[in-house]
Backbone bond lengths (Angstrom), bond angles and torsions (degrees), N, CA, C in turn:
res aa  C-N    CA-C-N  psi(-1)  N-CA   C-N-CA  omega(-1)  CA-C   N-CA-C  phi
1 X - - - 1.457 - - 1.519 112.19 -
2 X 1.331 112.79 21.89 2.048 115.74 171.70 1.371 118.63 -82.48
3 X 1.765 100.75 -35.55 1.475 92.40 -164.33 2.145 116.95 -57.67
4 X 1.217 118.88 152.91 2.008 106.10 -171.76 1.434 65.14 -150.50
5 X 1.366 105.52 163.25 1.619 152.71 137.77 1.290 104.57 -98.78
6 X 1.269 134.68 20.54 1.558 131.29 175.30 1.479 105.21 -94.40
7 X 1.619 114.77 154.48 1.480 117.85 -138.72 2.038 78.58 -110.29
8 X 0.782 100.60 -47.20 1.993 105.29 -163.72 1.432 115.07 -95.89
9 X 1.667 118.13 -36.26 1.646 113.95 176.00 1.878 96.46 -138.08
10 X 1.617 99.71 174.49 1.426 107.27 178.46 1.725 92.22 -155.70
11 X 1.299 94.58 99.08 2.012 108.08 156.60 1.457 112.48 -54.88
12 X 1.244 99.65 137.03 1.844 112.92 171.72 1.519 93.21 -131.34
13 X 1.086 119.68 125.75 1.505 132.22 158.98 1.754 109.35 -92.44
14 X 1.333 150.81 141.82 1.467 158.02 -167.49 2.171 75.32 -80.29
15 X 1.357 92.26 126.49 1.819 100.51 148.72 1.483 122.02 -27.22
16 X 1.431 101.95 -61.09 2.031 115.62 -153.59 1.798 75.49 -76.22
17 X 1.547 138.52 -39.61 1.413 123.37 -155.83 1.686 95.63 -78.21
18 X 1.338 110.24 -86.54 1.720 87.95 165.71 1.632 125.37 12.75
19 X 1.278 106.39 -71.87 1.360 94.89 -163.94 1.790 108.29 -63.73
20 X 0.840 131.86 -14.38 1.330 150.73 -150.05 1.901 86.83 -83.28
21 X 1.606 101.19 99.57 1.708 92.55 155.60 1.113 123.39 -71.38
22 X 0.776 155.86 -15.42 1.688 145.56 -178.34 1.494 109.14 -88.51
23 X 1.242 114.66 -45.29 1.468 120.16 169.97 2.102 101.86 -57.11
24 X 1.325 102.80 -65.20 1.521 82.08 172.07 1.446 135.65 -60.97
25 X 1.217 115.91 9.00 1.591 116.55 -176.16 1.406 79.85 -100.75
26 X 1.201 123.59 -48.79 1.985 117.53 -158.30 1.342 104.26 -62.84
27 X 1.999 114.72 -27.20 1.274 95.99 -159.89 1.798 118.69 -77.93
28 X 1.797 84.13 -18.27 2.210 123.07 -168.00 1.476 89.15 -65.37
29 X 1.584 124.18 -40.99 1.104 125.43 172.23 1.510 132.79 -47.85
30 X 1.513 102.43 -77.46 1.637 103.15 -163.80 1.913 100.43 -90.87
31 X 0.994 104.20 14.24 1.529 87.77 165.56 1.458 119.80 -81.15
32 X 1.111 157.04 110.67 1.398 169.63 78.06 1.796 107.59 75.90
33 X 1.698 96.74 -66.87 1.681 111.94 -166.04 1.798 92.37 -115.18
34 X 1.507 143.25 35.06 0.887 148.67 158.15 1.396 105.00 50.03
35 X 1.384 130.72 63.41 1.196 121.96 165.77 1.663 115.38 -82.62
36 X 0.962 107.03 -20.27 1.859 104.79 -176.09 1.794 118.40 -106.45
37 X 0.814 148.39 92.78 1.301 142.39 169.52 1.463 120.21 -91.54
38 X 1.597 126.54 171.94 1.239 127.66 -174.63 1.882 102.04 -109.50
39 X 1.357 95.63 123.84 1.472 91.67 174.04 1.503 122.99 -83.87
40 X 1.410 131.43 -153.42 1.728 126.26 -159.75 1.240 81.93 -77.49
41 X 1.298 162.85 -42.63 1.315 128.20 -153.30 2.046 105.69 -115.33
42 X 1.504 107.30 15.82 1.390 107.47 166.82 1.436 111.46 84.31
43 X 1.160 110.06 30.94 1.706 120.31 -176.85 1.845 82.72 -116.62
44 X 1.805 97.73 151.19 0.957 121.06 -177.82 1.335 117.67 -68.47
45 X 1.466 144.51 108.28 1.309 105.60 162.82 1.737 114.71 -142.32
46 X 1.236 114.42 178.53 1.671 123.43 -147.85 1.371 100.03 -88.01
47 X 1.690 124.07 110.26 1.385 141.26 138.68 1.499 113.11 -17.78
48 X 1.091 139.23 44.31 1.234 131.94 -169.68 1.639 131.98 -37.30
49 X 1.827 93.73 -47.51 1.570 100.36 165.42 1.900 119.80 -67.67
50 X 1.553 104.78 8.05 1.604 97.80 -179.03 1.951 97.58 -119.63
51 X 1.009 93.08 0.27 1.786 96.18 162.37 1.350 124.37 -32.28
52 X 0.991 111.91 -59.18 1.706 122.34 164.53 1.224 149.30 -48.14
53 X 1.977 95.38 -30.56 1.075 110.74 -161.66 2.038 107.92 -99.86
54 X 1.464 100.81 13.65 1.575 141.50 -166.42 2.080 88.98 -52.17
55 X 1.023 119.52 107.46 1.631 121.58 164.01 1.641 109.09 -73.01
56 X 1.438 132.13 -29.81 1.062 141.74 -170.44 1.183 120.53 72.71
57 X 1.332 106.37 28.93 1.596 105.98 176.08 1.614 140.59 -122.55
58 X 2.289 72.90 52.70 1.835 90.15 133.33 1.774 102.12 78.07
59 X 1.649 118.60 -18.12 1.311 109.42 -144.18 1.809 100.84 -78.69
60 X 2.059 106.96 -22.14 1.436 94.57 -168.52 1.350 93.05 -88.34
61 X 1.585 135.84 -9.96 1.851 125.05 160.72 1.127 116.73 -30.19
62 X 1.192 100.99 -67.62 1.804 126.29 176.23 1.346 125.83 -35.48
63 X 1.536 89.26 -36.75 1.881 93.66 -157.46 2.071 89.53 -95.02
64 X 0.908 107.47 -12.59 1.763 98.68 -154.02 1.743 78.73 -105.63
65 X 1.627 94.75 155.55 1.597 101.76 163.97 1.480 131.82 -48.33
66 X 0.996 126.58 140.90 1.859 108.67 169.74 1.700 147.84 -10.47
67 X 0.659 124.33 117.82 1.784 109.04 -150.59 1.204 127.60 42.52
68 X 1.421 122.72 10.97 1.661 105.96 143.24 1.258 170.34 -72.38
69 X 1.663 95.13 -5.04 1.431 105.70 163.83 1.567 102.84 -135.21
70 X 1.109 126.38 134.67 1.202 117.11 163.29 1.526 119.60 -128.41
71 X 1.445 112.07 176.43 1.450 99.32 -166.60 1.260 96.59 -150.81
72 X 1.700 129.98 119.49 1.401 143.90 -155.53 1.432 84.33 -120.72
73 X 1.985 97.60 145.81 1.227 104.40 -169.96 1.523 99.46 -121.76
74 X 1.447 111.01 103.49 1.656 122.33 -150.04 1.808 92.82 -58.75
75 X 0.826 126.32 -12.57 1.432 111.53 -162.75 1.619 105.82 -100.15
76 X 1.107 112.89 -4.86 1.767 110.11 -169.65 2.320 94.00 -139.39
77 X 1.080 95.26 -22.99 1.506 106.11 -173.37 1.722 112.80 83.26
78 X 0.803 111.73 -32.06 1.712 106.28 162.98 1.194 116.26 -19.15
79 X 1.209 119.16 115.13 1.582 125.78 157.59 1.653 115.28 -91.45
80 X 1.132 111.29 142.09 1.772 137.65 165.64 1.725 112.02 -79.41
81 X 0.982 110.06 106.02 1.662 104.26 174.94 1.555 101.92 -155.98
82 X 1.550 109.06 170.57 1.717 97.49 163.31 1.851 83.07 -128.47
């Protein structure tokens, strides 16, 4: 889940978290500009065309276990994780 065509950040969700429905409903949830949704079988996966539209604020870090989502900021290389 690394590869983006996004110009400024690129979401990585962990594989094993993905599969995790509840984690993908929380993530479809508190995102702002809807980058994450749950596909037909309720696995998380990445809005690609809303990549961009990323505020950085941190909310699907928060919501997912520890190093499971992170969010690299292609233009400086900084990654977002806890």
């Amino acid at each position: 889940m690394a590869e983006t065509k996004a110009m400024f950040i690129q979401v990585e969700v962990d594989p094993a978290a993905a599969g995790d429905t509840a984690l993908a409903k929380k993530l479809a949830e508190v995102c702002p500009v809807n980058i994450f949704e749950a596909d037909g079988e309720g696995k998380a996966v990445i809005v690609e065309e809303n990549l961009d539209e990323c505020v950085l604020c941190e909310l699907c870090i928060e919501a997912a276990p520890p190093g499971q989502v992170r969010v690299t900021k292609l233009y400086s290389g900084e990654t977002l994780s806890r």
